[in-house]
C-alpha positions as a printed NumPy array, in Angstrom:
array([[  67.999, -178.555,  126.896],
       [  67.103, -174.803,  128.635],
       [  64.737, -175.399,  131.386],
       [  62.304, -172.585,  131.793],
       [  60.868, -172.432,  135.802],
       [  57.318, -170.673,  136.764],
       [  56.744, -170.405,  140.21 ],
       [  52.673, -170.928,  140.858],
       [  52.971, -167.548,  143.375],
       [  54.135, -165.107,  141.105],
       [  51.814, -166.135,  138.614],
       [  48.885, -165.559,  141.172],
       [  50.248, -162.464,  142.373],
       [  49.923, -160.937,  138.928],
       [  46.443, -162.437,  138.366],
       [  45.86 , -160.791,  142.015],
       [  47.209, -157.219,  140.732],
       [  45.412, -157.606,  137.597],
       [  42.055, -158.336,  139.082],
       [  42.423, -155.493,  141.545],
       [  42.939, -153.29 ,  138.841],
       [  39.85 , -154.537,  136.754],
       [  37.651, -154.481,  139.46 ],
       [  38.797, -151.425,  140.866],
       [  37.558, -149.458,  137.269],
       [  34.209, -151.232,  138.101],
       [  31.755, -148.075,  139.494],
       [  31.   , -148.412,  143.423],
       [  27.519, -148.745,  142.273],
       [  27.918, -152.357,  141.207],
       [  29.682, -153.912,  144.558],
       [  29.055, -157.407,  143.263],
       [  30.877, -157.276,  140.344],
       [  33.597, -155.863,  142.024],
       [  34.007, -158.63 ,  144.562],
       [  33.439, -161.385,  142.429],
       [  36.282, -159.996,  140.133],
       [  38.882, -158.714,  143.017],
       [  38.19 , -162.214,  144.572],
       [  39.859, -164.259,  142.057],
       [  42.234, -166.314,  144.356],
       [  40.255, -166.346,  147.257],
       [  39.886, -169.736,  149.068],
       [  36.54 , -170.385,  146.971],
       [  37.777, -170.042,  143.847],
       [  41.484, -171.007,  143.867],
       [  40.892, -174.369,  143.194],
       [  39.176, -172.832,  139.704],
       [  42.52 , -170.659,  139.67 ],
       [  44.631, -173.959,  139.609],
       [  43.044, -176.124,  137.003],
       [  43.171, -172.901,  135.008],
       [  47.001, -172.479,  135.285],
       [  47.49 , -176.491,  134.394],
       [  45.66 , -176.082,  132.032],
       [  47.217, -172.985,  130.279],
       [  50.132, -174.72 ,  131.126],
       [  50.123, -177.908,  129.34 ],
       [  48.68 , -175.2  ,  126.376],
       [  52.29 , -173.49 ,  126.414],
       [  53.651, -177.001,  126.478],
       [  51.92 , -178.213,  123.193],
       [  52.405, -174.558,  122.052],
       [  55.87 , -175.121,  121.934],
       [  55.792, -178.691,  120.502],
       [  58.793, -178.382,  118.245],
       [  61.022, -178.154,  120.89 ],
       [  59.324, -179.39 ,  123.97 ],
       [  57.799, -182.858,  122.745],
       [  59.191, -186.054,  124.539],
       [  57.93 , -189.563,  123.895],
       [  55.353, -190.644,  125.115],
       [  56.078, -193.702,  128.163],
       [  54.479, -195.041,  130.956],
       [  55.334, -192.388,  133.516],
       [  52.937, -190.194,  131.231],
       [  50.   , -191.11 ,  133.847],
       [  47.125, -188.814,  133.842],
       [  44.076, -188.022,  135.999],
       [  41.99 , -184.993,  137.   ],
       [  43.366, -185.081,  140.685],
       [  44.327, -181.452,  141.724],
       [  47.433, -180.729,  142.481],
       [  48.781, -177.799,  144.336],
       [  51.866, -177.428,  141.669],
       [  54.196, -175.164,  143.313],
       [  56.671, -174.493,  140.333],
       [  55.751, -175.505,  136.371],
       [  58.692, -176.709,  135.029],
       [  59.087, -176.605,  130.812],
       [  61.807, -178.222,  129.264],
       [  62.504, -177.373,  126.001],
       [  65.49 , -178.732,  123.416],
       [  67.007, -176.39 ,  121.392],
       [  69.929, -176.177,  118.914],
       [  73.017, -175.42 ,  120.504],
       [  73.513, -172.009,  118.651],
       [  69.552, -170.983,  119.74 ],
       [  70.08 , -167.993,  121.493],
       [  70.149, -166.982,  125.111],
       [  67.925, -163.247,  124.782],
       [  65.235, -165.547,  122.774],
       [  64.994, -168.205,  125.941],
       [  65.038, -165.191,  128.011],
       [  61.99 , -163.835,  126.107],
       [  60.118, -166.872,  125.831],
       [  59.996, -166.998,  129.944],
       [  58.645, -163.796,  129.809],
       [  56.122, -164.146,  127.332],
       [  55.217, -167.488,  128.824],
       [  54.513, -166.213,  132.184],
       [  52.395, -163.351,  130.479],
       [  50.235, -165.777,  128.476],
       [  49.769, -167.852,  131.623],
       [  48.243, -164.756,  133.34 ],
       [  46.432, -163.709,  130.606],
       [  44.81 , -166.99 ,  129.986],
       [  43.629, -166.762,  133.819],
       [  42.287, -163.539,  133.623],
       [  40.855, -163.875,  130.109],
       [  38.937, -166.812,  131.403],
       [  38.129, -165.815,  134.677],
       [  36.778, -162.424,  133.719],
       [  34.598, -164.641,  131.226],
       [  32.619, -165.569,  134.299],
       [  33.234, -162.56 ,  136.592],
       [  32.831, -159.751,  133.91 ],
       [  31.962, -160.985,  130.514],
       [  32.366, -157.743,  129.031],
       [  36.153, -157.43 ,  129.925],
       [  37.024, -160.541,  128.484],
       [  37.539, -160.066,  124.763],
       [  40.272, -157.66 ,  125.867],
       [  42.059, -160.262,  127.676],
       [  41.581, -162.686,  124.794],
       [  43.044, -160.435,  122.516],
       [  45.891, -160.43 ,  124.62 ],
       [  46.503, -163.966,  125.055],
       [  45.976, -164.18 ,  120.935],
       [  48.164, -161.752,  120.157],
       [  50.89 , -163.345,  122.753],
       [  50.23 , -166.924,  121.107],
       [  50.804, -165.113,  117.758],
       [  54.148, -163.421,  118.841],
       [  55.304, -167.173,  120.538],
       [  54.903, -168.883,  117.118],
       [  56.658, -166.325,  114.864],
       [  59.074, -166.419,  117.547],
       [  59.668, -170.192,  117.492],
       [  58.77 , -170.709,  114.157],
       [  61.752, -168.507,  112.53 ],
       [  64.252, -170.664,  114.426],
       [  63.282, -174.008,  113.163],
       [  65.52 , -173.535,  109.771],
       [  68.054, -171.649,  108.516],
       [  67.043, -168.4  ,  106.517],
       [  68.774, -168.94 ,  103.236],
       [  69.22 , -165.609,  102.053],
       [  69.567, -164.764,   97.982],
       [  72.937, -162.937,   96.981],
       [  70.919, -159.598,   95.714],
       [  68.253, -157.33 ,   97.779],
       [  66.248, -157.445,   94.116]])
């Protein structure tokens, strides 16, 4: 089991720095759209901000269901009460031979995807024409997850000849 740790204030950080930097390229002229962008974790909006990242969360989760899926029991309780989640916590089981760089770069492509979800949805509200760039992002991450976890799930099985 490899436990992979994101801690809820680096995530926002990023989404922070990110948002700064869209709204930043946003002409002076439009000071609206700049503050409603820049202002993505201020104290209005941070409660948006967290059901976001739970719910791009328990994406990456079911994302990674080959590996991460546990039966289902009655300590699986669910409601729609928010939750300040200080650290998401992802266990996933792997073979004992998976390797270590391949955890390493799963973290890091997790905690890009979880940013990139955030932005890619809050600039959907904010500044809809910056959001397909965001989206592409967060596809093309998704993409580069599944090849990733997908050519570990069996053996290759290689033929004796290159021809």
């Amino acid at each position: 089991m490899v436990t992979l740790v994101f801690r809820r204030q680096e995530i926002l950080d990023d989404c922070r720095n990110y948002a700064y930097i869209e709204g930043d390229a946003i002409s002076e002229d439009r000071p609206r759209e700049r503050y409603r962008v820049m202002a993505i974790c201020d104290e209005g909006n941070i409660d948006r901000i967290s059901r976001l990242l739970d719910l791009s969360f328990a994406q990456i989760a079911e994302l990674c269901y080959p590996y991460s899926k546990s039966p289902a029991c009655n300590c699986c309780h669910q409601d729609n009460e928010l939750r300040d989640t200080q650290d998401y916590i992802l266990r996933i089981y792997v073979p004992e031979d998976f390797s270590c760089t391949t955890v390493q770069l799963l973290g890091k492509l997790f905690h890009e995807l979880l940013v990139y979800k955030i932005m890619a949805d809050w600039l959907g509200m904010t500044l809809p024409e910056e959001m397909p760039k965001w989206q592409d992002k967060t596809d093309t991450l998704e993409k580069q997850v599944i090849s990733i976890l997908n050519s570990r799930i069996c053996p290759v099985r290689r033929t004796l000849t290159p021809f």
